[in-house]
DOTORZA-708749 format. One record per residue (C-alpha): residue number from 1; x, y negated, z. Coordinates in nm, 2 decimals, always signed. Each point is the difference from the previous one (the first is absolute). Layout:
<r><resi>NUM</resi><c1>X</c1><c2>Y</c2><c3>Z</c3></r>
...
end
This chain:
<r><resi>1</resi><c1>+11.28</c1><c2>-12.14</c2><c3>+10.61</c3></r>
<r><resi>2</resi><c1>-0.13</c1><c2>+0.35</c2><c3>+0.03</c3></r>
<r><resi>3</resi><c1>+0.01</c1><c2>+0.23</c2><c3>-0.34</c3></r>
<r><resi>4</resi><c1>-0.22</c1><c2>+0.28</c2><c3>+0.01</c3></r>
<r><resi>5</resi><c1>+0.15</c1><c2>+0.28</c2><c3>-0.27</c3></r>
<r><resi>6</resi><c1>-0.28</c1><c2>+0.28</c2><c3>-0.12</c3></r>
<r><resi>7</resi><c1>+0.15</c1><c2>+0.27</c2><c3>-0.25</c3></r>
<r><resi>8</resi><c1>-0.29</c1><c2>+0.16</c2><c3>-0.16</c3></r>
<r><resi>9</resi><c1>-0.05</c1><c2>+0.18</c2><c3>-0.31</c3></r>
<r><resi>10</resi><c1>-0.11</c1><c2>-0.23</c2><c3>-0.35</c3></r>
<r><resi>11</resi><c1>-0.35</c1><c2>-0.01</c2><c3>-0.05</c3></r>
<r><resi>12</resi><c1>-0.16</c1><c2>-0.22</c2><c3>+0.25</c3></r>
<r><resi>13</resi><c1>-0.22</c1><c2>-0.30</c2><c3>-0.18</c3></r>
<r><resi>14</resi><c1>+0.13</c1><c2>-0.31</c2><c3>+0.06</c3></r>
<r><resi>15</resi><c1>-0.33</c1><c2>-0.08</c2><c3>+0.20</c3></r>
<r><resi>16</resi><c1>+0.06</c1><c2>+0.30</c2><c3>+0.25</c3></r>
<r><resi>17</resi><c1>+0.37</c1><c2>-0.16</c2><c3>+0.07</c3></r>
<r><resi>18</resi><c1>-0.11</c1><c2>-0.33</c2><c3>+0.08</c3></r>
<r><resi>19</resi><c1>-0.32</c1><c2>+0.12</c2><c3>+0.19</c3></r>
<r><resi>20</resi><c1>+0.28</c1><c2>+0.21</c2><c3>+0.22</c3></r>
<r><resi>21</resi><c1>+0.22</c1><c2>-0.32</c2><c3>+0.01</c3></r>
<r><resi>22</resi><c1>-0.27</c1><c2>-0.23</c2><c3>+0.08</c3></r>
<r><resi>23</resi><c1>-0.07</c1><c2>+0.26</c2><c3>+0.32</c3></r>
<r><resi>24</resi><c1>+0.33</c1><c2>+0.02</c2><c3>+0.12</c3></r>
<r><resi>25</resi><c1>+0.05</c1><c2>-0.34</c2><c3>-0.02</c3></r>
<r><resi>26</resi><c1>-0.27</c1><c2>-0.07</c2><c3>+0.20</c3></r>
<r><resi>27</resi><c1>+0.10</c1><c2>+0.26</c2><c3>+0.24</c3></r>
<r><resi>28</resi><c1>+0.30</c1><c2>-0.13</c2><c3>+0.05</c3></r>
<r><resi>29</resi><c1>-0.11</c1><c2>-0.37</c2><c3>+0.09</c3></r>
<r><resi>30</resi><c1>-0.32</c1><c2>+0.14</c2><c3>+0.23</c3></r>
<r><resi>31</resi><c1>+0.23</c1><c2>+0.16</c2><c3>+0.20</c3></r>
<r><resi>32</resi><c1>+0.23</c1><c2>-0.34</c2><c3>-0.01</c3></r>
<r><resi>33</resi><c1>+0.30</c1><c2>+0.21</c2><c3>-0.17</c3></r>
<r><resi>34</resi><c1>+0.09</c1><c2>-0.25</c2><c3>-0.23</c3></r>
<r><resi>35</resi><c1>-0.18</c1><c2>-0.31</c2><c3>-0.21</c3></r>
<r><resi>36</resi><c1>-0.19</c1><c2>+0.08</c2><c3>-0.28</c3></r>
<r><resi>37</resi><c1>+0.23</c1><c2>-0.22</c2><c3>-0.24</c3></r>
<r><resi>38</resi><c1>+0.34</c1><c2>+0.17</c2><c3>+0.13</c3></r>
<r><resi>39</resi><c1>-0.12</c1><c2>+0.40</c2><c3>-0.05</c3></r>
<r><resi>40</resi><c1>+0.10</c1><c2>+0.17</c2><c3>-0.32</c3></r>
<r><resi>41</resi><c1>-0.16</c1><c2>+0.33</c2><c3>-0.19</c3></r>
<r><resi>42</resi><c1>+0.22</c1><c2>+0.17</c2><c3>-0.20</c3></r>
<r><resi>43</resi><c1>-0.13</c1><c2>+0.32</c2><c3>-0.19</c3></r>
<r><resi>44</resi><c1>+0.27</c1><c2>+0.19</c2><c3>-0.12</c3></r>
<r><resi>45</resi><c1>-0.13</c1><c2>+0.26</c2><c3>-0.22</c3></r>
<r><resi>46</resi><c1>+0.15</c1><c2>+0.36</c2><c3>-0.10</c3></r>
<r><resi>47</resi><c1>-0.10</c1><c2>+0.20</c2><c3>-0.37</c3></r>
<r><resi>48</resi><c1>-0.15</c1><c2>+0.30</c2><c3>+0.07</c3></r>
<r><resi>49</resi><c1>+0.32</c1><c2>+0.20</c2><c3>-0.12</c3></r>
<r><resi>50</resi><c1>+0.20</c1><c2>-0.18</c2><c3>+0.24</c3></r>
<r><resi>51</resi><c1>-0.21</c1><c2>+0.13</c2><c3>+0.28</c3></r>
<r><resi>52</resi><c1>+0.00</c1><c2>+0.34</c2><c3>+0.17</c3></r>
<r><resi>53</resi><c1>-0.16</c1><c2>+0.22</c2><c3>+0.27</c3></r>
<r><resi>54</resi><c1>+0.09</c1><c2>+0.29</c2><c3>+0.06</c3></r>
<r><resi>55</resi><c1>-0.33</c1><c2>+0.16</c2><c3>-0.18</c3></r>
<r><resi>56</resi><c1>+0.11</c1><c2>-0.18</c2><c3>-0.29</c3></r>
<r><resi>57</resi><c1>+0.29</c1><c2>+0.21</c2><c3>-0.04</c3></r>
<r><resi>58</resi><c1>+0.01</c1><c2>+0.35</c2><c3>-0.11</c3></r>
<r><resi>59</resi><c1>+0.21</c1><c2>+0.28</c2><c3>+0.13</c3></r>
end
């Protein structure tokens, strides 16, 4: 049973997280990966203040 893990910042609608599910999903069983019913999305999102890049810190 493949998990596929994306760490993104909050704010993503639900619909834009189960559009990109929905695609990888797909992907995944076009290329004959893994079955549709055995592939897990899991969306593991970050507050902004728990996020950095280096622009976002000041010297």
């Amino acid at each position: 049973m493949p998990f596929v893990r994306i760490q993104l910042k909050a704010g993503r609608t639900p619909e834009q997280k189960e559009t990109l599910a929905k695609e990888i999903i797909e992907l995944m069983t076009r290329t004959d990966f893994a079955s549709k019913d055995s592939i897990r999305v899991i969306y593991e999102e970050m507050e902004p203040e728990n996020f950095y890049r280096w622009e976002d810190i000041e010297e």
